[in-house]
LUMNU-318878 format. One line per 4 residues: for each residue x, y, z of N, C-alpha, C, O. Coordinates in steps of 0.2 Angstrom, whole numbers, plus 5000, padded with zeros to 4 digits. Layout:
BEGIN
X,Y,Z,X,Y,Z,X,Y,Z,X,Y,Z ~ ...;
***
This chain:
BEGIN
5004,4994,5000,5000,5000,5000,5004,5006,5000,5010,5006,5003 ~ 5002,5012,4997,5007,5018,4996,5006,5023,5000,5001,5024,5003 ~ 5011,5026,5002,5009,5031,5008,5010,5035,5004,5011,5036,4998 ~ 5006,5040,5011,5007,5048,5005,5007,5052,5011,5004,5052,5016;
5012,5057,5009,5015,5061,5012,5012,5068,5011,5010,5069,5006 ~ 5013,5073,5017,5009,5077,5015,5015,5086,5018,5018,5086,5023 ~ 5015,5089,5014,5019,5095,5014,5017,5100,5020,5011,5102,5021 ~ 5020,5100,5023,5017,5107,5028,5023,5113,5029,5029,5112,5028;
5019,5120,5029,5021,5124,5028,5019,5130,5033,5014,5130,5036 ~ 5026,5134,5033,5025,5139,5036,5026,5145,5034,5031,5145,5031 ~ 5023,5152,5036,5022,5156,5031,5030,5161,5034,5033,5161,5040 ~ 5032,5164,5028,5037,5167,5031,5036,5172,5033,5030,5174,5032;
5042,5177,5037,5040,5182,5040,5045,5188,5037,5050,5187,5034 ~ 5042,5195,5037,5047,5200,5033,5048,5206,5037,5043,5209,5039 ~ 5055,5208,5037,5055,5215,5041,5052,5221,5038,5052,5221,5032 ~ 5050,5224,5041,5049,5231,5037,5052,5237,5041,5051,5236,5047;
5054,5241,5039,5055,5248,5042,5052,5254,5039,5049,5254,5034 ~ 5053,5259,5042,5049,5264,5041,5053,5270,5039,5058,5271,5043 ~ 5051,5275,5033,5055,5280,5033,5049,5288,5034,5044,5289,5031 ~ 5051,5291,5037,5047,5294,5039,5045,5300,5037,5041,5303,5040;
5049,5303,5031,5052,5307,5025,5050,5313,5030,5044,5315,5030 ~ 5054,5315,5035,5054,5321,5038,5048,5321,5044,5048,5326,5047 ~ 5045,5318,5044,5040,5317,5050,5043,5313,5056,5048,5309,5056 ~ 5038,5316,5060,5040,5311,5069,5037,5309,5072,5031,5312,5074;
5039,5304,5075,5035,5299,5081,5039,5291,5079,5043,5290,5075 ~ 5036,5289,5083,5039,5281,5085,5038,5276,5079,5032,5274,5078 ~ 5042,5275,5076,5042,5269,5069,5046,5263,5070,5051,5262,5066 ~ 5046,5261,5074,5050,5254,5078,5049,5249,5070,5045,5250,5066;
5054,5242,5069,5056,5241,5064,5049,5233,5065,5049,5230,5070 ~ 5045,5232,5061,5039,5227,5063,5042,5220,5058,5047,5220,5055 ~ 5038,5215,5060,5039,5210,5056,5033,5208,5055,5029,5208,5060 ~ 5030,5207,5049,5024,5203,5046,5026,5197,5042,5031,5195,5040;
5018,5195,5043,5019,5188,5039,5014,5187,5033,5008,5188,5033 ~ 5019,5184,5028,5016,5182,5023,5009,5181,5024,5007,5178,5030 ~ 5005,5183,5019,4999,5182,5019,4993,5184,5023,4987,5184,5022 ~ 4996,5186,5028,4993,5190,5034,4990,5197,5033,4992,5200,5028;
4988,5200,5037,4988,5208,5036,4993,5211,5040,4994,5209,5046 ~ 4995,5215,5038,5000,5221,5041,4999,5224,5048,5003,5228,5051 ~ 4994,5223,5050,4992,5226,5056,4994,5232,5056,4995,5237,5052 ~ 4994,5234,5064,4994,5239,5067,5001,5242,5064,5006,5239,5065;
5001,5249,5061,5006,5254,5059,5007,5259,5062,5002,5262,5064 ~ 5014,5262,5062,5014,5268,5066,5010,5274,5064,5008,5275,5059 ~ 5007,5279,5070,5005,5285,5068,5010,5291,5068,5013,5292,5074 ~ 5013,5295,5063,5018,5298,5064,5014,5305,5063,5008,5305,5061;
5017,5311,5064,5013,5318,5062,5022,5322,5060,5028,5321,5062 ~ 5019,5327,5055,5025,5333,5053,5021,5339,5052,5016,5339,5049 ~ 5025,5344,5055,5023,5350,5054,5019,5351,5047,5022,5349,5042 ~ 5014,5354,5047,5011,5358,5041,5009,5354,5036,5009,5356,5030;
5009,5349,5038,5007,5343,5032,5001,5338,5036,5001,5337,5042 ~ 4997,5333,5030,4992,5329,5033,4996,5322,5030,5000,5322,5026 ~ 4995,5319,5033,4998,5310,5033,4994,5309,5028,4988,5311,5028 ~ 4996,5305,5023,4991,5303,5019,4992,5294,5020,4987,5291,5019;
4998,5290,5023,4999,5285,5022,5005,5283,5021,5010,5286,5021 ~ 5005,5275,5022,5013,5270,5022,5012,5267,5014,5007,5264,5013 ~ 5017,5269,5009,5019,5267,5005,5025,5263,5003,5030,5265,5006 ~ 5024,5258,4998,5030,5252,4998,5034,5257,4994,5031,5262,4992;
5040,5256,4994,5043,5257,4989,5043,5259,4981,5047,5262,4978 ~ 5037,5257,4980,5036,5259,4973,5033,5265,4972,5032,5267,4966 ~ 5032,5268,4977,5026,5274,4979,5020,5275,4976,5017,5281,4975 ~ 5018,5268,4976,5010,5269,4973,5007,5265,4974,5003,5264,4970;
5008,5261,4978,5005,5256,4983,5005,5258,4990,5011,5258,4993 ~ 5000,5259,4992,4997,5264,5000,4998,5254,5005,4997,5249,5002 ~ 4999,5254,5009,4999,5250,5014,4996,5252,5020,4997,5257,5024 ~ 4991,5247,5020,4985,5249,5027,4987,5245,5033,4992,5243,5032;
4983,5244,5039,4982,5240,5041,4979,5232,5042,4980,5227,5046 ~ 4973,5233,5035,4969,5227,5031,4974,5224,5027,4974,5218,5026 ~ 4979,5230,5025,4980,5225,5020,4986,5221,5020,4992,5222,5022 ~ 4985,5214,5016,4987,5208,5017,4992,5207,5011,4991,5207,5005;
5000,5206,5017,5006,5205,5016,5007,5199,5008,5006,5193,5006 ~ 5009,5204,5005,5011,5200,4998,5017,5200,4996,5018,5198,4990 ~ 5023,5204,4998,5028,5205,4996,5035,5200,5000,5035,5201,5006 ~ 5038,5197,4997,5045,5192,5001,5049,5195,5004,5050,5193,5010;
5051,5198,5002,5060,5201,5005,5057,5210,5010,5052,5214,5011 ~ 5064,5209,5012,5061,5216,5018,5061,5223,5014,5065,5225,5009 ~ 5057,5225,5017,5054,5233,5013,5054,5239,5019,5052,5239,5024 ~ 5056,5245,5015,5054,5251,5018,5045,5253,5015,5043,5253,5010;
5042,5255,5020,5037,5259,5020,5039,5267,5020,5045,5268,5021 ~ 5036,5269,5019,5038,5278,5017,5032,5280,5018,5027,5279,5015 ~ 5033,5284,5023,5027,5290,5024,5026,5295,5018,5031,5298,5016 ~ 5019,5297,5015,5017,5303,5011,5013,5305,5014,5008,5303,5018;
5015,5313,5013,5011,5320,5015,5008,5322,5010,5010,5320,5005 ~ 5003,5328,5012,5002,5333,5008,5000,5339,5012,4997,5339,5017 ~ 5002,5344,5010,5004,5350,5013,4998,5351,5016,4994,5348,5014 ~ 4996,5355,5022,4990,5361,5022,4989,5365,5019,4993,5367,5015;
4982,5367,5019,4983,5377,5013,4981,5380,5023,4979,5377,5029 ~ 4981,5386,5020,4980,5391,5026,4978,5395,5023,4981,5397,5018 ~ 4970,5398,5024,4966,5403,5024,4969,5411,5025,4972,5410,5031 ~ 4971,5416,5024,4973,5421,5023,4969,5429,5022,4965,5430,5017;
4969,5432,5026,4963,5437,5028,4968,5443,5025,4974,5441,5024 ~ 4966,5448,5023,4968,5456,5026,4966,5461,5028,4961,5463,5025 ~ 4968,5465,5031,4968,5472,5036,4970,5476,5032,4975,5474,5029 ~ 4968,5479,5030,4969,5487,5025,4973,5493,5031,4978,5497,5030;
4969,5491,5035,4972,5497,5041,4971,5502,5040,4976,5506,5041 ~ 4964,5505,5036,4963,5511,5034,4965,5511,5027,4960,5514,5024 ~ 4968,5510,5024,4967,5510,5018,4965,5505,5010,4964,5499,5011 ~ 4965,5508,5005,4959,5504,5001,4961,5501,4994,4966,5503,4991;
4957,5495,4991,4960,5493,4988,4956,5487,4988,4951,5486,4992 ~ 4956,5483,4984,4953,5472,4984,4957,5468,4989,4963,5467,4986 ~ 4958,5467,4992,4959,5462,4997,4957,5454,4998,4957,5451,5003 ~ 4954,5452,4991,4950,5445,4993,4954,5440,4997,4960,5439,4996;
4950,5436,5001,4956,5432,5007,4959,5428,5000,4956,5428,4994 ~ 4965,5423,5003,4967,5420,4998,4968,5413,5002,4966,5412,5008 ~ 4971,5408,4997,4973,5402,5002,4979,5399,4999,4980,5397,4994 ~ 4985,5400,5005,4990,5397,5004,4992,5391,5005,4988,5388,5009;
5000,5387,5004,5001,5382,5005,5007,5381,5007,5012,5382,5004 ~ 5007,5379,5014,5013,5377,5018,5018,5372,5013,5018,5368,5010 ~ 5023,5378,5017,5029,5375,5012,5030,5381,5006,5036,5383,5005 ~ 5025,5383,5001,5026,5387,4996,5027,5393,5000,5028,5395,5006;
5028,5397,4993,5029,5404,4992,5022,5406,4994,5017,5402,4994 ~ 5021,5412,4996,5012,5416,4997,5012,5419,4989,5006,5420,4987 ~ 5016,5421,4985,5011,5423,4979,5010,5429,4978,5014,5432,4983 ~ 5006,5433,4974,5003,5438,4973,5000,5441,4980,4995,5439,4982;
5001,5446,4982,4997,5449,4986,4995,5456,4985,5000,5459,4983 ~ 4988,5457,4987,4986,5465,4987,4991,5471,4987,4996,5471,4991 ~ 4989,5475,4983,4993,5482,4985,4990,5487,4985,4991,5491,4981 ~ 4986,5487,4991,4981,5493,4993,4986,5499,4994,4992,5499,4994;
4981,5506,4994,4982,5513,4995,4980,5516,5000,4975,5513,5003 ~ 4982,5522,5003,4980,5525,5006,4983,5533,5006,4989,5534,5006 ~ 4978,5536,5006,4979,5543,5005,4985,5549,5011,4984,5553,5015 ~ 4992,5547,5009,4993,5553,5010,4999,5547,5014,5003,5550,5017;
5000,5540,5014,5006,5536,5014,5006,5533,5010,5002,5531,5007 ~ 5015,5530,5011,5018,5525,5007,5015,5517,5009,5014,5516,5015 ~ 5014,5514,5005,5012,5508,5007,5018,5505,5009,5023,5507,5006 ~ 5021,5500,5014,5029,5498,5016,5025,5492,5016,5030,5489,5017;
5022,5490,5016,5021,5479,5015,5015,5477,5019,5011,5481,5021 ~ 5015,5469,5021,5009,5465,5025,5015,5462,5031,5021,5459,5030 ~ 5012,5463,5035,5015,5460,5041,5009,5456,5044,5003,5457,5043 ~ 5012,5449,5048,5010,5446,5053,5007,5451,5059,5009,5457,5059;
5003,5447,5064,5000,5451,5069,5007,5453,5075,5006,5458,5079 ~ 5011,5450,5075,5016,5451,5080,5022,5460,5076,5026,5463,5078 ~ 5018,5461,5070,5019,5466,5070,5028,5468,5066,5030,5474,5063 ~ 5031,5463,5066,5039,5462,5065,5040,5456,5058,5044,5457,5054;
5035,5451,5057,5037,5448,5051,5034,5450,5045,5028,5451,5044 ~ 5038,5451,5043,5036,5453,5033,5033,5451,5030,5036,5445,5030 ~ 5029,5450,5027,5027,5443,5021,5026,5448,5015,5024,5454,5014 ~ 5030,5444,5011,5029,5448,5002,5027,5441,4999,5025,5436,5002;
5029,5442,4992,5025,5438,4987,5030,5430,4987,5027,5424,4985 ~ 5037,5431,4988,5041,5427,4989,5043,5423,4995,5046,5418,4995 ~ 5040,5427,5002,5039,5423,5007,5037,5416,5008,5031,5414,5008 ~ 5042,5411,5010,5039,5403,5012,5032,5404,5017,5032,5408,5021;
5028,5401,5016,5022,5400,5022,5025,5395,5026,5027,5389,5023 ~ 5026,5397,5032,5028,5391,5038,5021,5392,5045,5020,5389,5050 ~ 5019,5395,5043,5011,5394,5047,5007,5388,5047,5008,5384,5043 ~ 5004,5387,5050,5000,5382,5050,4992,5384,5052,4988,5379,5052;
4991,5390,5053,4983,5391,5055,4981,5397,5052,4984,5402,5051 ~ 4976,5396,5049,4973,5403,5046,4977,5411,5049,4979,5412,5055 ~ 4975,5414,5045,4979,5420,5050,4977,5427,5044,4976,5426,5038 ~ 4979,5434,5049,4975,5439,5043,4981,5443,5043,4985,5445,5047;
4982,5445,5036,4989,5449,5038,4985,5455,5037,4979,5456,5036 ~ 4993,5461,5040,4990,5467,5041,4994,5471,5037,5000,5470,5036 ~ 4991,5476,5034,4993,5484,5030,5000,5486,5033,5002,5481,5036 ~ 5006,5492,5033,5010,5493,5038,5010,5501,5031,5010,5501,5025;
5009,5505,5035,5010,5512,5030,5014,5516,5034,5015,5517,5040 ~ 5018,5519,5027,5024,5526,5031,5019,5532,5031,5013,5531,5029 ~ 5019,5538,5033,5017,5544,5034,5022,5548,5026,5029,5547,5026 ~ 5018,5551,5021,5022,5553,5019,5026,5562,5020,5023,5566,5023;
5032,5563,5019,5034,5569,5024,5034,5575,5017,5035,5581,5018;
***
C-alpha cells in the first residue's frame, strides 16, 4: 500500500522599516507575515502637512492595516504627506483697495498679494500680527493656522 506524504508549511515572516520622510513619532522596525495583514502601523505627524499613508517602495502602493502582506523580502514603507493650505485674511488698516482672502500652502511661496492705497502714505508691506514679520510675494508659508495679515503704512513727509 502507498503512503502519502503530505507538505506542511509555514508562512514566512518580513521586516519592514519605516522612513518617515521628515516626520516624527515612533516607527520601531515590525515583522509581518506572509499572507497576513500588516496590522497595526505607526502614527507619525510633521509640521504643516496631513499624513496621507505608508507606501512600499514603489510609491504607489498605500499600505494599510487590512492590508494583506504579499511581498518576500524586507521593505521600507515611506510616509506621504500633503501639505496644508492656510486661509489668509487682510487688514487694510485704513486703507483701500481688493483684498480678497486668499489660500495658501505650507511650504510654498504666498504669491501675489494685494497692494492697497492709502491717502497721503507709502504703502511699506503686510505684516503678521506680532507686527515684525514681513510677508511679500516670495515669502515661504511656515504657518499652520489661518491668519489675517496686516497693512503697515509710512506717513508721507
Amino acid at each position: 500500500e502507498a503512503t502519502v506524504l503530505t507538505a506542511h508549511w509555514t508562512a514566512i515572516t518580513i521586516n519592514i522599516t519605516f522612513n518617515l520622510d521628515g516626520g516624527e513619532g515612533t516607527a520601531e522596525p515590525q515583522t509581518v507575515t506572509y499572507g497576513a495583514a500588516y496590522g497595526t502601523l505607526p502614527t507619525v505627524t510633521k509640521t504643516g502637512y496631513n499624513f496621507v499613508g505608508w507606501y512600499l517602495e514603489d510609491g504607489t502602493t498605500l499600505i494599510e492595516a487590512t492590508s494583506i502582506v504579499d511581498i518576500t523580502e524586507a521593505t521600507v514603507l515611506t510616509a506621504h504627506w500633503t501639505a496644508i493650505t492656510i486661509n489668509i485674511t487682510f487688514d487694510l488698516a485704513d486703507g483701500t483697495g481688493t483684498a480678497e482672502p486668499q489660500t495658501v500652502t505650507y511650504g510654498a511661496a504666498y504669491g501675489e498679494l494685494p497692494e492697497p492705497t492709502k491717502t497721503d502714505y507709502n504703502f511699506v508691506g503686510w505684516y503678521l500680527a506680532d507686527g515684525i514679520t514681513r510677508i511679500d510675494a516670495t515669502t515661504i508659508v511656515d504657518i499652520t493656522e489661518d491668519t489675517v495679515l496686516i497693512a503697515h503704512w509710512e506717513l508721507i513727509e
